[in-house]
VMD Tcl script that draws the C-alpha trace (Angstrom):
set ca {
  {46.72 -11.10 -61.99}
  {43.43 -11.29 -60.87}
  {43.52 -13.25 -57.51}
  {44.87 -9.32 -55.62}
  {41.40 -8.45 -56.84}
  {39.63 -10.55 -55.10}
  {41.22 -10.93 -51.67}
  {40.15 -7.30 -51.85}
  {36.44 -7.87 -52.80}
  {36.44 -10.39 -49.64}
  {37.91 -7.66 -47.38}
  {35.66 -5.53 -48.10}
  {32.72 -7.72 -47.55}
  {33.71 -7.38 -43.12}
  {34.61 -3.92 -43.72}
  {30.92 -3.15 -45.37}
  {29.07 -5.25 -42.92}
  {30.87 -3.80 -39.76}
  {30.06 -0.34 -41.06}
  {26.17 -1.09 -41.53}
  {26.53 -2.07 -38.22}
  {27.96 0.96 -36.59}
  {25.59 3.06 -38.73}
  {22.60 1.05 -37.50}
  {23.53 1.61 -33.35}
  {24.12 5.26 -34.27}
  {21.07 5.88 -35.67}
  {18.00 6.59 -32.68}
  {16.26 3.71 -31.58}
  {12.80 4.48 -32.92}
  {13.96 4.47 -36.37}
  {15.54 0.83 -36.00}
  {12.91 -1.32 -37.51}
  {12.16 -5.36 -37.25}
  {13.86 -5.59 -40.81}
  {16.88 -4.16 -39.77}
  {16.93 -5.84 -36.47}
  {16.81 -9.06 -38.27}
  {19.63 -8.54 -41.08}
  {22.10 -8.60 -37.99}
  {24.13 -11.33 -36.27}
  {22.86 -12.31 -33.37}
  {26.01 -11.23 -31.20}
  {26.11 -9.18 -28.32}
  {25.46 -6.34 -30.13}
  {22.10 -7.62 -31.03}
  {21.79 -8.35 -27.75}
  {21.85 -5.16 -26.38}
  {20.22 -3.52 -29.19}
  {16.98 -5.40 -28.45}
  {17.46 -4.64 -25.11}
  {17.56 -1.30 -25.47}
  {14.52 -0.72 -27.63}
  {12.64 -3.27 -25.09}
  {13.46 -0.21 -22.03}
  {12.20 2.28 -24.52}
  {8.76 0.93 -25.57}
  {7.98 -1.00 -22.01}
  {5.78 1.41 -20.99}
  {4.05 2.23 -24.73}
  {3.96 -0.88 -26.12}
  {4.70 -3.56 -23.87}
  {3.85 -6.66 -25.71}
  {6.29 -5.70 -28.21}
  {8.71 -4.90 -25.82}
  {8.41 -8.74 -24.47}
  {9.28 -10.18 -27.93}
  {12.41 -8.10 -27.88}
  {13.16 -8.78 -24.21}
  {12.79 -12.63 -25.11}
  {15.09 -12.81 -28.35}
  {17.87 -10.68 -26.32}
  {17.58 -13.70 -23.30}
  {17.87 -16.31 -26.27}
  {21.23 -14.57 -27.25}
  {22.65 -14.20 -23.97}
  {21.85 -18.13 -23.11}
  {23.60 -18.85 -26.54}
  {26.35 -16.90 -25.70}
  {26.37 -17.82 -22.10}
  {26.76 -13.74 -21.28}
  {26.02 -14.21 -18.03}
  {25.94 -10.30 -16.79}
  {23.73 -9.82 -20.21}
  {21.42 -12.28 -18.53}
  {20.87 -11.22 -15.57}
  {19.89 -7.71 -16.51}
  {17.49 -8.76 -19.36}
  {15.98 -11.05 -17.12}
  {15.02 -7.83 -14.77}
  {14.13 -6.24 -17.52}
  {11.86 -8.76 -18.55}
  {10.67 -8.14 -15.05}
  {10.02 -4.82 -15.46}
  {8.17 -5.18 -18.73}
  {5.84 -7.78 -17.06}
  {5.29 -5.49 -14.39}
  {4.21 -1.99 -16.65}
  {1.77 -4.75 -18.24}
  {0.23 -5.24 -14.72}
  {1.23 -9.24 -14.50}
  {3.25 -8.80 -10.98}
  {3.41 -12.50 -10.07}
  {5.27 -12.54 -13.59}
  {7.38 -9.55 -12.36}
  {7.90 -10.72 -9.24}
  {9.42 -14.31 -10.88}
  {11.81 -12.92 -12.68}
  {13.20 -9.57 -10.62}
  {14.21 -12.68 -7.60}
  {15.79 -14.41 -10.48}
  {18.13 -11.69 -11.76}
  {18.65 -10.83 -7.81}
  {19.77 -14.95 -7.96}
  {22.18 -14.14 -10.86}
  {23.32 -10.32 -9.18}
  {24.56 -11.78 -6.37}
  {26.48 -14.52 -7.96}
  {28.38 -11.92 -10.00}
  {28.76 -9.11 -7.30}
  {27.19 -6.86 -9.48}
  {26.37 -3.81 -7.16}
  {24.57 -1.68 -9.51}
  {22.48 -4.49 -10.81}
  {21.98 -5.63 -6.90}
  {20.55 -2.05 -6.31}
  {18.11 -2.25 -9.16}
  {16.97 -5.54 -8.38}
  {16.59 -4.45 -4.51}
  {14.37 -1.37 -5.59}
  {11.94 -2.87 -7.48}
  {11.50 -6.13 -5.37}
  {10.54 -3.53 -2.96}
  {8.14 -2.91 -5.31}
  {6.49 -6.08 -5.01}
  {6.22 -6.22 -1.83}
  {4.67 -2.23 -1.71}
  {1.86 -3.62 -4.34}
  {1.56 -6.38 -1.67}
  {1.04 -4.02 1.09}
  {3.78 -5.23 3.29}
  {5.33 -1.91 4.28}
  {8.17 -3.23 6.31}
  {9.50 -5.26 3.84}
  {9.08 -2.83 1.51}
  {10.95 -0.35 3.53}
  {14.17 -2.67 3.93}
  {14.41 -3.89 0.42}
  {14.35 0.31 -0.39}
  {16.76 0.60 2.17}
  {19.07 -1.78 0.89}
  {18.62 -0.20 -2.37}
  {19.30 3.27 -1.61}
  {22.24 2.53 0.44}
  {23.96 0.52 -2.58}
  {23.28 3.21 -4.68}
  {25.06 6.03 -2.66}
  {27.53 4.04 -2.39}
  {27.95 3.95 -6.48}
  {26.78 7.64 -6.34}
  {24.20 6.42 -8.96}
  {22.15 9.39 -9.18}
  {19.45 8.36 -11.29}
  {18.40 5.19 -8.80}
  {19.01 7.88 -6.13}
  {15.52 9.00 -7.77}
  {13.44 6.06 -7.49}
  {15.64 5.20 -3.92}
  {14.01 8.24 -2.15}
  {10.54 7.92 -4.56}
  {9.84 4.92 -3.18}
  {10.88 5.18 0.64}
  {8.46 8.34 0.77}
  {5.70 6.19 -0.89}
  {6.07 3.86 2.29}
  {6.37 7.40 4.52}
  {3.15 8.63 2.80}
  {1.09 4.82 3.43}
  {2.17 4.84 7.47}
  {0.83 8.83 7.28}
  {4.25 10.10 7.70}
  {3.94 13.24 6.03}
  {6.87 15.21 7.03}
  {9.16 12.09 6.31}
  {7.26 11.52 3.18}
  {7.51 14.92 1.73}
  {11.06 15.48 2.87}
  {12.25 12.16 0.78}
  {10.37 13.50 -2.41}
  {12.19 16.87 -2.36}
  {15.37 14.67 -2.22}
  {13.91 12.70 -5.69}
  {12.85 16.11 -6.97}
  {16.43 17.81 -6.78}
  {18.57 14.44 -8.26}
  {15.95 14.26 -11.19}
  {16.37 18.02 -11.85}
  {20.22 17.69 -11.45}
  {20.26 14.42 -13.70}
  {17.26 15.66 -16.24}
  {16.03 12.34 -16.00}
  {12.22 13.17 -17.53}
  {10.96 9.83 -16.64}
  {11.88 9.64 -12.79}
  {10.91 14.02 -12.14}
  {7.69 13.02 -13.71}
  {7.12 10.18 -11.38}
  {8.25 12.26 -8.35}
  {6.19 14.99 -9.22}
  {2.34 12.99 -9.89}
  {3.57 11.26 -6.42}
  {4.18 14.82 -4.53}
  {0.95 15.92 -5.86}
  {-1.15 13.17 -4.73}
  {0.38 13.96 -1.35}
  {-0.54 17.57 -1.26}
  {-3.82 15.58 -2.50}
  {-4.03 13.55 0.41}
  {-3.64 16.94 2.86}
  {-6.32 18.55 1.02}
  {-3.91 21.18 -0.17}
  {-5.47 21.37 -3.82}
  {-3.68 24.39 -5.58}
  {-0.21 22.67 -4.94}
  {-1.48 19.05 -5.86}
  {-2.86 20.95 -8.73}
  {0.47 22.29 -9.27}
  {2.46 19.23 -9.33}
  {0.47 17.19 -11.50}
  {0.52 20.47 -14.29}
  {4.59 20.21 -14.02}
  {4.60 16.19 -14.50}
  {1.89 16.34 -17.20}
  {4.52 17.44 -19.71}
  {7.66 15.66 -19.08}
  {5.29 12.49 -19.44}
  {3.83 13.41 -22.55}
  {7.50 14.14 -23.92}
  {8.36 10.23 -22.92}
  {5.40 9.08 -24.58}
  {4.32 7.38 -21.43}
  {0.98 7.11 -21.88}
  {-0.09 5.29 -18.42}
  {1.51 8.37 -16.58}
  {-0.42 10.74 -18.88}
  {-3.74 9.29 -18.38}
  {-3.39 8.76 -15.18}
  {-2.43 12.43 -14.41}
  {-5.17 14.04 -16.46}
  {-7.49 11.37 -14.42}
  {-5.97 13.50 -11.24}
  {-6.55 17.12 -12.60}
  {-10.09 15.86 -13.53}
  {-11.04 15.00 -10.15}
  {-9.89 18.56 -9.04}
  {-11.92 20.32 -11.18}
  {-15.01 18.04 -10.64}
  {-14.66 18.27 -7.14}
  {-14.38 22.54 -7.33}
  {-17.76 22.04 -9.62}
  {-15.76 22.43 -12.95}
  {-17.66 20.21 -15.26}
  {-16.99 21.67 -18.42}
  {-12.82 21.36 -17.63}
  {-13.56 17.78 -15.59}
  {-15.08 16.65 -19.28}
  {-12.30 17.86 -21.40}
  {-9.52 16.31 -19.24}
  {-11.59 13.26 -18.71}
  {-12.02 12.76 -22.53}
  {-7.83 12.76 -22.78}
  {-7.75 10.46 -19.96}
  {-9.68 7.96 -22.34}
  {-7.98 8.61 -25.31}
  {-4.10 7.94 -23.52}
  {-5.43 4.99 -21.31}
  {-7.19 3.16 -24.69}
  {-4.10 3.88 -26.50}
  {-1.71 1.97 -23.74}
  {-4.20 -0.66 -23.32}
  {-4.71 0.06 -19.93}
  {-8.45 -0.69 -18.57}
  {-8.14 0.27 -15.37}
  {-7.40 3.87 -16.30}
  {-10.03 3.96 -19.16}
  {-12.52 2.43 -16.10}
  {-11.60 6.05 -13.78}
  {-11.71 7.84 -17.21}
  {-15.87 6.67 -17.69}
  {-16.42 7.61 -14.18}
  {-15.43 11.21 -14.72}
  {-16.83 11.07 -18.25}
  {-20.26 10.06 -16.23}
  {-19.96 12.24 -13.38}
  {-19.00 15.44 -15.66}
  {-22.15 14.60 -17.82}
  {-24.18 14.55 -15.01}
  {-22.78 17.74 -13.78}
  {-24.02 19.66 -16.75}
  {-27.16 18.02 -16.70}
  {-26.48 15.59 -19.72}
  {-28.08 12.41 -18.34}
  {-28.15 10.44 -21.54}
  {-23.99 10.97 -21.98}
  {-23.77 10.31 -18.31}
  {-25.92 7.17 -17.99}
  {-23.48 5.33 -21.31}
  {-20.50 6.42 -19.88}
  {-21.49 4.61 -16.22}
  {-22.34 1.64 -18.64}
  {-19.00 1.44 -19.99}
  {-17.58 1.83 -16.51}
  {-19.36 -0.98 -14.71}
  {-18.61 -3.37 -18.45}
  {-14.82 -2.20 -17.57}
  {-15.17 -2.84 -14.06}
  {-16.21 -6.11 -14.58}
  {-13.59 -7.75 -17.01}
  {-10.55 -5.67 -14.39}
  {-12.68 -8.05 -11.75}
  {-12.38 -10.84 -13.90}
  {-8.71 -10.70 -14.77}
  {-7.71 -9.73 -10.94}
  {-9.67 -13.18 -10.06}
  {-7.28 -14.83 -12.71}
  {-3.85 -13.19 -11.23}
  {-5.19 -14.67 -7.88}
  {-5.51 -18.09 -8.88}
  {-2.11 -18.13 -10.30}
  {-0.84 -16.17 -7.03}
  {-2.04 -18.49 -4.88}
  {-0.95 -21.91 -7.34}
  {2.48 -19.97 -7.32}
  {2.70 -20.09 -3.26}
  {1.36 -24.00 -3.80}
  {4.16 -24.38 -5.56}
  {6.58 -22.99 -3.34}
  {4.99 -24.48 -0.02}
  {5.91 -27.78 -2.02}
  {9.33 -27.48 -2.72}
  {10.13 -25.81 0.74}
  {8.25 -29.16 2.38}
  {10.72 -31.54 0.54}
  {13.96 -29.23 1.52}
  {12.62 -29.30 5.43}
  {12.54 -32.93 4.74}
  {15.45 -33.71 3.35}
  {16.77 -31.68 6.34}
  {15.19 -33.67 8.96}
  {16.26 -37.11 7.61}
  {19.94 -35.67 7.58}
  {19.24 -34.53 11.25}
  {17.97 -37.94 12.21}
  {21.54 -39.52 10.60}
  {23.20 -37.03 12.29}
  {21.43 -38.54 15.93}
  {21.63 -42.01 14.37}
  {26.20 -41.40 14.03}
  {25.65 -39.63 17.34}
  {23.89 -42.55 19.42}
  {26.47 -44.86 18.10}
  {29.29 -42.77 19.11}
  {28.00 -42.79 22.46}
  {27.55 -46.57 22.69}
  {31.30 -47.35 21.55}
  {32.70 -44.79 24.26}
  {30.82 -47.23 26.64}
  {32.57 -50.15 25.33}
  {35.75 -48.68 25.32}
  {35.52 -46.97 28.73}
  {34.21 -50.44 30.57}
  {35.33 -49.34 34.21}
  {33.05 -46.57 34.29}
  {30.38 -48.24 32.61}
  {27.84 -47.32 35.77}
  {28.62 -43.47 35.56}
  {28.54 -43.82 31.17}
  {25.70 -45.38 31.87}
  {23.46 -42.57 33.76}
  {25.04 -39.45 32.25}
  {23.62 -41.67 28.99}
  {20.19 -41.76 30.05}
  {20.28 -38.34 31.40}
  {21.36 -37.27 28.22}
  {18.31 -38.90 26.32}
  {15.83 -37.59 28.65}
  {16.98 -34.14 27.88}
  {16.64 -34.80 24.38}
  {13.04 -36.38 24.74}
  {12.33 -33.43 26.74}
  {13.88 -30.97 24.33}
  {12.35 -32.56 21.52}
  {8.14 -32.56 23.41}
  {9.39 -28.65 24.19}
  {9.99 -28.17 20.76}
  {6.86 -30.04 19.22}
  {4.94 -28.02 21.95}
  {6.37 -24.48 20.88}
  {5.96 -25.33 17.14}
  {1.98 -26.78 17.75}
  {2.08 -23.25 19.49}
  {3.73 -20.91 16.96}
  {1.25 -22.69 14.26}
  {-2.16 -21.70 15.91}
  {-0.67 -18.45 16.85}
  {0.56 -17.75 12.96}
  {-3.29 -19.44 11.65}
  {-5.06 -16.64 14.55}
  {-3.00 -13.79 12.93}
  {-3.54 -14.68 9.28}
  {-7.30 -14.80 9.69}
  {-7.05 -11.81 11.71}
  {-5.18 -9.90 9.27}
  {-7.58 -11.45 6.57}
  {-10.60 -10.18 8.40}
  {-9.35 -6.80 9.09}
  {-8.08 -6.46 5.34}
  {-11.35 -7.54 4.27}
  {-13.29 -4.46 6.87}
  {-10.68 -2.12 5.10}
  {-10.90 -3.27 0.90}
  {-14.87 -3.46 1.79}
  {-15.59 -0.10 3.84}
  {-12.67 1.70 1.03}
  {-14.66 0.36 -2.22}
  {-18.19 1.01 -0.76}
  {-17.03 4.67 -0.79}
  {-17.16 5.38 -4.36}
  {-21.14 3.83 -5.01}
  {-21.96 5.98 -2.13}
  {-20.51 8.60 -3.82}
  {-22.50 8.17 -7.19}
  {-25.46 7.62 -5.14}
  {-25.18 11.17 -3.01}
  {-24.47 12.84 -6.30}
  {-27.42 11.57 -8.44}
  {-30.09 11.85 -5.62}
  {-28.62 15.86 -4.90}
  {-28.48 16.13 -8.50}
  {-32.42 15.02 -8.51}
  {-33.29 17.33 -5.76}
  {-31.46 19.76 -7.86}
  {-33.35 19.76 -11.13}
  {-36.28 18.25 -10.51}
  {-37.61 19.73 -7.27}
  {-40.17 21.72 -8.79}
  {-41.37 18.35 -10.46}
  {-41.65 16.29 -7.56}
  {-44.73 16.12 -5.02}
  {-44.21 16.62 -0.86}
  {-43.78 12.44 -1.02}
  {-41.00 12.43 -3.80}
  {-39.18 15.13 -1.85}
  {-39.33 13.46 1.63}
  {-37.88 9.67 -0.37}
  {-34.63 12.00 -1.60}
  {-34.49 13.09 1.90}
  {-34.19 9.44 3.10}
  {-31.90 9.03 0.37}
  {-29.75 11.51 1.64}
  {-30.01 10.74 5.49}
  {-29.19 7.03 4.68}
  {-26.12 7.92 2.56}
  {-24.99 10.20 4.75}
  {-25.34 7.85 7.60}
  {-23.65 4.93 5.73}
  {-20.98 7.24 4.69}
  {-20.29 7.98 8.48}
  {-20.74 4.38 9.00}
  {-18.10 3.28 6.41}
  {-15.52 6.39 7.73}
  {-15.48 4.51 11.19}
  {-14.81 1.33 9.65}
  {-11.80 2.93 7.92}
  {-10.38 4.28 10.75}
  {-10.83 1.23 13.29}
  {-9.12 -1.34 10.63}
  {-6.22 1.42 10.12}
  {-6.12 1.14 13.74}
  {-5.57 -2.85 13.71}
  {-2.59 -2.00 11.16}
  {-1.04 0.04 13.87}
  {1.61 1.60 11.66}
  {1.57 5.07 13.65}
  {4.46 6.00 15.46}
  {4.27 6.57 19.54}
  {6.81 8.33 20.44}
  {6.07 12.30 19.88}
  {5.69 14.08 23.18}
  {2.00 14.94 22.94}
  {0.41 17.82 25.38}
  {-2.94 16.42 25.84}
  {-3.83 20.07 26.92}
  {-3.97 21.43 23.42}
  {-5.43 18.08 22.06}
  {-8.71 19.16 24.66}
  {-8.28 22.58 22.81}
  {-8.52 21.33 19.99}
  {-11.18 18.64 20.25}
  {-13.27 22.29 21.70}
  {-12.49 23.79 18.65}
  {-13.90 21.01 16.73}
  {-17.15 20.60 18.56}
  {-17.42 24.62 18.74}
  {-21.05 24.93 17.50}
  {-22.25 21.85 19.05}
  {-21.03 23.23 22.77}
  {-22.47 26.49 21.49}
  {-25.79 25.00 20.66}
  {-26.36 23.09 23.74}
  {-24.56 25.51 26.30}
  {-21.68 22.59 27.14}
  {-19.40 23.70 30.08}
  {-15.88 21.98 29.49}
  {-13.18 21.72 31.64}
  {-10.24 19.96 32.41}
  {-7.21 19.54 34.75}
  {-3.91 20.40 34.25}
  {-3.25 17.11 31.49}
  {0.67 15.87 30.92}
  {2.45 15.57 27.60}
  {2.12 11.65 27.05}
  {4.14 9.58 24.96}
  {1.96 8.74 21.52}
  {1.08 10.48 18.46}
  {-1.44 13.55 18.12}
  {-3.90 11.60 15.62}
  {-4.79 9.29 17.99}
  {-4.79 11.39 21.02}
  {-7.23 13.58 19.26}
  {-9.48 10.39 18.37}
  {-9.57 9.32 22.03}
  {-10.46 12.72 23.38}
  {-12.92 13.60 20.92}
  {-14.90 10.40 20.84}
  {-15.45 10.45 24.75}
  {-16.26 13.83 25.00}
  {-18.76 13.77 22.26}
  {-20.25 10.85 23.99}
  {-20.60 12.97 27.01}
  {-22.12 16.01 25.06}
  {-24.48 13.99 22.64}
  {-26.03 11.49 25.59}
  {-26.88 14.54 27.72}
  {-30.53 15.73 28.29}
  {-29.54 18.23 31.04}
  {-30.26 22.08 30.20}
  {-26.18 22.94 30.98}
  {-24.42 20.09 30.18}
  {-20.64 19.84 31.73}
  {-17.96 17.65 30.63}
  {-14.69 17.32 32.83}
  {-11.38 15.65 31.91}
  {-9.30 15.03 35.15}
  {-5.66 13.65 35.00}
  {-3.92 11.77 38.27}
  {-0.39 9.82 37.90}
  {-0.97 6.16 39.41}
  {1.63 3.16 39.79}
  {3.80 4.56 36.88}
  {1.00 5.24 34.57}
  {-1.13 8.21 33.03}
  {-4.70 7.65 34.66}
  {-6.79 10.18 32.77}
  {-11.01 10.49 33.12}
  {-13.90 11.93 31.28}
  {-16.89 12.69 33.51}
  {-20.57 14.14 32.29}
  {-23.56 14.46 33.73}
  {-25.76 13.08 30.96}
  {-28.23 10.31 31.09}
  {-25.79 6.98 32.65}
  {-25.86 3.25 31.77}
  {-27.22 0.65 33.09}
  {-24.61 -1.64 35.18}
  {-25.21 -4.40 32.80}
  {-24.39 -2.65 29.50}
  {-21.04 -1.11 30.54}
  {-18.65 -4.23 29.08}
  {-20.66 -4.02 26.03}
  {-20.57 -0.72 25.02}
  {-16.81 -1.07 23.81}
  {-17.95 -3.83 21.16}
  {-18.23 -2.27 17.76}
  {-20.89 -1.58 16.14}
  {-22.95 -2.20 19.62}
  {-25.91 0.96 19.91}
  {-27.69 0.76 23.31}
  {-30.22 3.42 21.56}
  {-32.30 3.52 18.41}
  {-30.89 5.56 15.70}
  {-34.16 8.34 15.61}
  {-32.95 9.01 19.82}
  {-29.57 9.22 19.60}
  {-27.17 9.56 16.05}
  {-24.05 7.57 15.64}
  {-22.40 4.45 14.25}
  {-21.21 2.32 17.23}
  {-17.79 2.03 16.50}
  {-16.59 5.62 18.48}
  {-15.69 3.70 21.76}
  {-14.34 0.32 19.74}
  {-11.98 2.86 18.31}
  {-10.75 4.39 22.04}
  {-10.00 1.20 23.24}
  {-7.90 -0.14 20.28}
  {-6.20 3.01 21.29}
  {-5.39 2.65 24.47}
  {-4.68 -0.87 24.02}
  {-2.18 -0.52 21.57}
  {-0.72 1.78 24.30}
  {-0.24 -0.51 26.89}
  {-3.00 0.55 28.62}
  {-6.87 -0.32 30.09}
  {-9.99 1.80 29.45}
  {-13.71 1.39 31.75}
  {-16.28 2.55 32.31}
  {-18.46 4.25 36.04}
  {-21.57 4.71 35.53}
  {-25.28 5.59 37.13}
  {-28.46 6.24 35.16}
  {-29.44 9.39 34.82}
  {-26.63 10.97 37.05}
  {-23.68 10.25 34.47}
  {-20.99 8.57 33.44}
  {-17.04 8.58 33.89}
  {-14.80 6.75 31.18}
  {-11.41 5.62 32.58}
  {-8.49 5.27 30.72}
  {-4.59 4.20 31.69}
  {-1.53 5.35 29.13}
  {2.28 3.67 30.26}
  {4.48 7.06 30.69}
  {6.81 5.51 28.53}
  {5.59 3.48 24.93}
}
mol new
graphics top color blue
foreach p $ca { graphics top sphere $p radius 0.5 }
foreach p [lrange $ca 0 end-1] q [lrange $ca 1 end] { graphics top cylinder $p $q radius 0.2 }
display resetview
């Protein structure tokens, strides 16, 4: 009578547990706690619980996010859920990579690319080829960058995945906006903009957004950067990412300290602080101290402003520290992989030299066999080797080649990324210094004596000339990048207009007569036109002690190319100084005759180099000079 009783009792025991179950994946993920989490099976469902909560917190709290991301992996080996493992392993990618480890990130996005491709997972594939792109973007490689996107965004029309659609055309204008492709860059971010307001995905419009505003930032078009950032401020508070936030109050900041706002730049600054400390994130809380410093200084608060620099430069220092770490195990990581890819070229050539080894004797029994033309076997034979002994030097030659060729580009590209990181970071002491010694001059003018007046002047002169300095060294090593497109039809008439319009109070000042021939429409883009022009004809107008100065730019077409001058009648060269004058940095004057960097003419002919073309110099003391310069009609 009683057993009925109790197969019910054990029926109800599944029933009861399958219903916790359901009740626990209904209920939102922020309410799921570790207790919970660990009264389940560890099933699939488990598995994609953890998952879930790991996407949710990456950005908030990351290291807890990792534990999750870790126990979900353990399931899906156990299991052997091989589509489960794949996507938490880029997951674990992505987790890695909001914590700032990218070598970590890096590791394990190629891994679940490994495992996408095995299963012909196309959404997965499209995820995987976004944020690989990724890497290589934080790497600077642009091209790379550009095709992994590509490969990305096409995937993902094809799926008609509209929320990667987001990031797809995000990310292909962030490579637009680093080659100074505006147009291109702004046009792909309207794309983003209208999928994440059709899709009300709040993360990926907020990202679009900050990104649109820094590129009304880079223009200098302030009220609509301004704009942007105030509509992405929100929908990142409302996702609780708290990088984003900081980092967008950081932007609104600098706005309002640059328009003089101190009072504003202090209050954003402060919630800057408060949103990077609470993610953890010191290179935001390091930007956060500088306009916490920078503000105080503005209102005349020196105390405030002198502990929040300390805290910077105490930040600045352990983000130095920790970037040295990430290099070391970058560059062990490449070790690593140099290794294993010499033992696969090995085991390659020793299967090569079997192959030769089956080959030779192949040869030598077709001799045997074929005795009555042994004589003919015989020469075609050693023909044949002497071909491959020949091959083979040919080969060694192009490969000893190749290597010193690679070796002269890496340390070229090393140097000239070194000019660019160096000139770029010297900026922002310059920019502390300028503000301090102005703010001296400022407050303390009535204080100071005719002697401690004329050192802030010196201050300022050697700021402002290191500041020029530094802005030449910018744009000569963007120039070595060459990333600008050539091929927009360029009328070099209105690039002289414009270069007058530039130098309008200068010409004005010094009564300059400028004039020009009847110029073509060349084959190049109009930043670099305008840096040609302007250079040279500066040079011409600021080495000129005649009462009317005249500067003439003539145009003739010669054996297919654009042959273009700029003659002056200033004070000339010496014959033995004109090759060196295009060196950078080389002055043939001292700085108290004549002002400038000596970079101006380094920068023209990169220029014309990178267009095919030749640049000299004709010139006669004190009756003038005449620069030279070629273009190919066609780039």
């Amino acid at each position: 009578m009683k057993r009925p009783f109790l197969n019910n009792i054990l029926l109800a025991i599944p029933l009861a547990l399958m219903c916790s179950i359901s009740l626990l994946n209904a209920q939102p993920l922020d309410q799921i706690t570790d207790e919970d989490l660990a009264e389940m099976p560890r099933d699939s469902v488990k598995m994609q619980l953890l998952s879930d909560i790991a996407w949710e917190i990456k950005a908030k709290e990351s290291t807890k996010a990792l534990e999750y991301v870790n126990e979900a992996l353990e399931i899906a080996n156990d299991l052997n859920l091989t589509k489960g493992k794949a996507d938490i392993t880029h997951e674990k990618g992505m987790v890695y990579w909001y914590q700032g480890d990218y070598e970590q990130a890096s590791k394990f996005f190629f891994e679940a690319l490994a495992q996408r491709e095995q299963l012909g997972d196309k959404l997965g594939l499209a995820r995987s080829y976004n944020n690989i792109g990724n890497v290589f973007f934080h790497q600077e490689d642009y091209e790379q960058a550009y095709d992994y996107y590509s490969l990305g965004l096409e995937m993902r029309k094809e799926l008609n995945d509209s929320v990667g659609l987001i990031y797809s055309y995000n990310n292909l204008a962030d490579v637009a906006l680093k080659r100074f492709d505006f147009d291109a860059a702004l046009a792909n971010y309207k794309i983003a903009q209208r999928y994440g307001e059709a899709t009300g995905h709040k993360g990926g419009l907020s990202f679009v957004l900050q990104n649109m505003g820094l590129l009304y930032k880079e223009k200098v078009q302030i009220d609509s950067a301004r704009y942007y950032f105030d509509e992405a401020l929100p929908l990142a508070q409302e996702i609780e990412d708290k990088n984003k936030v900081s980092f967008l109050y950081n932007q609104l900041a600098r706005i309002e300290l640059d328009e003089g706002e101190y009072r504003e730049a202090l209050t954003l600054g402060r919630s800057s602080y408060r949103f990077a400390e609470e993610a953890g994130a010191k290179d935001k809380m390091r930007d956060a101290c500088e306009i916490l410093s920078l503000s105080y200084a503005g209102l005349d608060r020196y105390e405030e402003a002198f502990v929040e620099m300390q805290k910077f430069n105490v930040l600045d220092e352990e983000i130095a520290g920790e970037d040295k770490e990430k290099a070391i195990l970058e560059i062990s990581s490449k070790y690593e992989t140099a290794k294993k890819e010499a033992e696969i070229l090995s085991q390659k050539t020793e299967l090569l030299e079997n192959e030769k080894k089956v080959n030779r004797l192949t040869i030598f029994t077709f001799v045997l066999i074929f005795l009555t033309i042994v004589i003919v076997a015989l020469a075609l034979y050693a023909r044949y080797r002497l071909q491959i002994r020949n091959a083979k030097m040919l080969r060694d030659k192009n490969k000893q080649i190749e290597a010193q060729n690679e070796k002269l580009i890496r340390s070229n590209s090393a140097l000239e990324q070194f000019a660019y990181v160096a000139s770029h970071d010297l900026k922002e002491p310059l920019r502390n210094i300028s503000s301090f010694s102005s703010l001296l001059k400022r407050n303390y003018e009535n204080k100071l004596d005719t002697t401690g007046k004329d050192y802030i002047d010196i201050i300022t002169k050697g700021v402002r000339h290191m500041s020029g300095l530094l802005d030449d060294v910018l744009a000569y090593s963007r120039l070595t990048q060459n990333t600008l497109t050539r091929d927009e039809e360029i009328n070099m008439n209105e690039v002289v207009d414009s270069v007058k319009e530039t130098l309008e109070q200068v010409i004005d000042e010094k009564n300059v007569i400028i004039t020009s021939d009847k110029l073509p429409k060349v084959k190049s883009n109009n930043i670099q036109m305008y840096q040609l022009l302007q250079n040279l004809i500066s040079n011409g107008i600021k080495f000129n002690n005649k009462p009317n100065p005249t500067v003439h730019v003539g145009y003739s077409r010669e054996n297919g190319q654009h042959h273009f001058t700029v003659a002056d009648n200033g004070i000339g060269i010496n014959k033995e100084f004109e090759n060196k004058i295009f060196q950078i940095f080389q002055r043939l004057h001292k700085k108290d005759e004549y002002t400038g960097t000596g970079v101006g003419l380094a920068i023209c002919e990169r220029i014309v180099k990178q267009h095919g073309g030749e640049i000299w110099l004709e010139s006669k003391l004190d009756q003038g000079s005449t620069f030279h310069f070629t273009l190919n009609v066609s780039n």
